[in-house]
C-alpha positions in Angstrom: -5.4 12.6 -20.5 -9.2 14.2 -20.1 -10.1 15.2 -16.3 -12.7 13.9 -14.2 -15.3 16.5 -13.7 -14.7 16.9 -10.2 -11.0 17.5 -10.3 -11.9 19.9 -13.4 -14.3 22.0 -11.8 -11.9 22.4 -8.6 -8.8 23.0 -10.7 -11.9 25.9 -12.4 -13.1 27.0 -8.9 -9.4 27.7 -7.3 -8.2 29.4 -10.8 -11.3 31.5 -10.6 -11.0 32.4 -6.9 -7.5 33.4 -7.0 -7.9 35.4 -9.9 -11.1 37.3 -8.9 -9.8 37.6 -5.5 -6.8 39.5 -6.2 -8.3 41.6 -8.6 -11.2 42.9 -6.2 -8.6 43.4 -3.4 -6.3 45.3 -6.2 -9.2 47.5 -7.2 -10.1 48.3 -4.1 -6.4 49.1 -2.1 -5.5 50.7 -5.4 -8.4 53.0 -5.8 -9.6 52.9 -2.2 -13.4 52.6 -3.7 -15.6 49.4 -3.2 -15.6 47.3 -6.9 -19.1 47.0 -7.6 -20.8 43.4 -6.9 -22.2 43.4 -10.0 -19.5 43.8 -11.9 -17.7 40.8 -9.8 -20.0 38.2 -10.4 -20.2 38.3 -14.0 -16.5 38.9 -14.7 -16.0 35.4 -12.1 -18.7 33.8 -14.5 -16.6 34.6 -17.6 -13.3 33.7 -15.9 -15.0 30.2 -14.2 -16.2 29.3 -18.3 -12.8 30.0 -19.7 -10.7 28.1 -16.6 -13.5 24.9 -17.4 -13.1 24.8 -20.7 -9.1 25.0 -20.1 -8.8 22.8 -17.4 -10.0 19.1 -18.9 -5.8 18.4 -18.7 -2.6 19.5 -17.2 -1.2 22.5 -18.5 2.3 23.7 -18.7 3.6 26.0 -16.6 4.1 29.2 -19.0 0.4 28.5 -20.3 -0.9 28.3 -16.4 1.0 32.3 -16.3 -0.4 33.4 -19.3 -4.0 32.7 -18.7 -3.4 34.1 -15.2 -2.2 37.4 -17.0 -4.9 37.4 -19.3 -7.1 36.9 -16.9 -6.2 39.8 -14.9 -5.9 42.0 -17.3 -9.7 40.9 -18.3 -10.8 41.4 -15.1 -8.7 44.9 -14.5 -10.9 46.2 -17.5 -14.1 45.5 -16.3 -13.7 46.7 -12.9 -12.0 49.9 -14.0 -15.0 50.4 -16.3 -17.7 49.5 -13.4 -16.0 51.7 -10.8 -16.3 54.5 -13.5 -19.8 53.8 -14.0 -20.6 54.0 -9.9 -22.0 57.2 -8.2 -19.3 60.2 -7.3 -19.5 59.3 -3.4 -18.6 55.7 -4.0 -15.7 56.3 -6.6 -12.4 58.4 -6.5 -11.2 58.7 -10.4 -8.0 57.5 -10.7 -5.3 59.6 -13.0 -4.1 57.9 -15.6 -0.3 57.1 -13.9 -2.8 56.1 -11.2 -4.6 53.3 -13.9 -1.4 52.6 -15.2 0.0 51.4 -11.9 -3.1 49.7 -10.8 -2.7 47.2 -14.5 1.1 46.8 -13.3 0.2 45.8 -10.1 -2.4 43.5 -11.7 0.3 41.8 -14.2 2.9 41.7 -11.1 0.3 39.9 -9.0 -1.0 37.6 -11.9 3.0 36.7 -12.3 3.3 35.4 -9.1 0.1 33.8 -8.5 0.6 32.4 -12.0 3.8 30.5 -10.8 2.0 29.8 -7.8 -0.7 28.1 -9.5 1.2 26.2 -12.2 3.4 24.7 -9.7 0.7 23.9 -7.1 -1.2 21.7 -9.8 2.1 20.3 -10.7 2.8 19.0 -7.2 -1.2 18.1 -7.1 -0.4 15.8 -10.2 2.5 14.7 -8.8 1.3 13.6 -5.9 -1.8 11.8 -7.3 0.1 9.8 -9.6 2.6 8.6 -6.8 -0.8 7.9 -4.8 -2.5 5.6 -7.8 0.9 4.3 -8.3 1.2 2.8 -5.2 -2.7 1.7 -5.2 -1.9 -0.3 -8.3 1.6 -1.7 -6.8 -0.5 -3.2 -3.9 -3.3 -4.2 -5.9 -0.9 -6.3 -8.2 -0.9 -9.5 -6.2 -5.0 -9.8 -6.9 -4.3 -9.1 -10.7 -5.7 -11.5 -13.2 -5.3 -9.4 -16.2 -1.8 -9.5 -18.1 -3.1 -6.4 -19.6 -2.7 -4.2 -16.5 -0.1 -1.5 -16.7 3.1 -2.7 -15.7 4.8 -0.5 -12.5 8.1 0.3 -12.4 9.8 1.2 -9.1 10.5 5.0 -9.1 14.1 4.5 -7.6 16.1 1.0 -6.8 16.3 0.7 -3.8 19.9 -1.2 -2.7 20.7 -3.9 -0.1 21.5 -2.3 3.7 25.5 -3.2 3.5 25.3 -1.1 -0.1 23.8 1.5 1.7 26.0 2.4 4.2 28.1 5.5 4.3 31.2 4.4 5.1 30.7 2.2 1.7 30.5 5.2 0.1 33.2 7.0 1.0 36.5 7.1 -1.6 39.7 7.9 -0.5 41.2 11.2 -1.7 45.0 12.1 -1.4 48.2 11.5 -2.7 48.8 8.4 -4.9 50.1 5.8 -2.9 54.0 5.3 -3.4 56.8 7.4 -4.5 56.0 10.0 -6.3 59.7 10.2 -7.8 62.1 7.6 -8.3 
């Protein structure tokens, strides 16, 4: 099902700022030099055109991970190469254990925010579809259409003396009787 714009350009917008975000604050606790800003906004321009053109319907939540992963390791490249392209005072070369860590940290990070992503859209969804379900379930009494989508109710939902506890409650012991004759 194809996205409005709106809820594809915000779904584009938080991937983007999450991504971006932890990468600049990865760079710069890893390194301990400034990431340069013009390095940031056209790496965010290239990560804001890929999560567009990605986000125009829900995505699973091993494809949400990946693209975060990719995406880091994008955006680890091009800062890496813009710190090394800053004045001495500004940068502090890293080793290369020093790079290799910082792209671990990056993949860790994408990981997790990855997860936290996928299943943040999938409770959005969720919730949106339980919201225009219910619009439609109260708009069914105006309904002159037959051709409107039929709802059915998520759950039944059972009579009061079916829903009592003590109803539910089974006996569990010995068989009544002798057990030998």
């Amino acid at each position: 099902m194809q996205q409005h714009w709106g809820i594809r350009a915000a779904r584009a917008v938080m991937f983007t700022a999450v991504c971006v975000l932890l990468a600049v604050l990865g760079h710069v606790v890893m390194s301990a030099a400034a990431v340069p800003w013009w390095a940031v906004v056209p790496a965010s321009a290239s990560i804001a055109a890929a999560a567009w053109i990605l986000a125009d319907r829900e995505r699973s939540v091993p494809f949400v991970v990946v693209g975060t992963v990719v995406a880091q390791a994008e955006l680890h490249v091009v800062f890496t190469l813009a710190q090394s392209l800053t004045p001495a005072p500004m940068h502090h070369h890293m080793a290369g254990a020093g790079s290799a860590g910082m792209l671990a940290a990056h993949l860790f990070a994408a990981l997790l925010c990855g997860l936290w992503l996928a299943y943040g859209e999938n409770a959005t969804f969720a919730v949106l579809r339980t919201v225009a379900d219910r619009i439609l379930l109260l708009l069914r009494p105006w309904r002159s259409d037959p051709s409107w989508p039929r709802l059915r109710p998520a759950y039944w939902v059972a009579p009061t003396q079916q829903r009592l506890l003590a109803d539910a409650i089974t006996s569990r012991g010995p068989p009544r009787g002798t057990a030998v004759a």
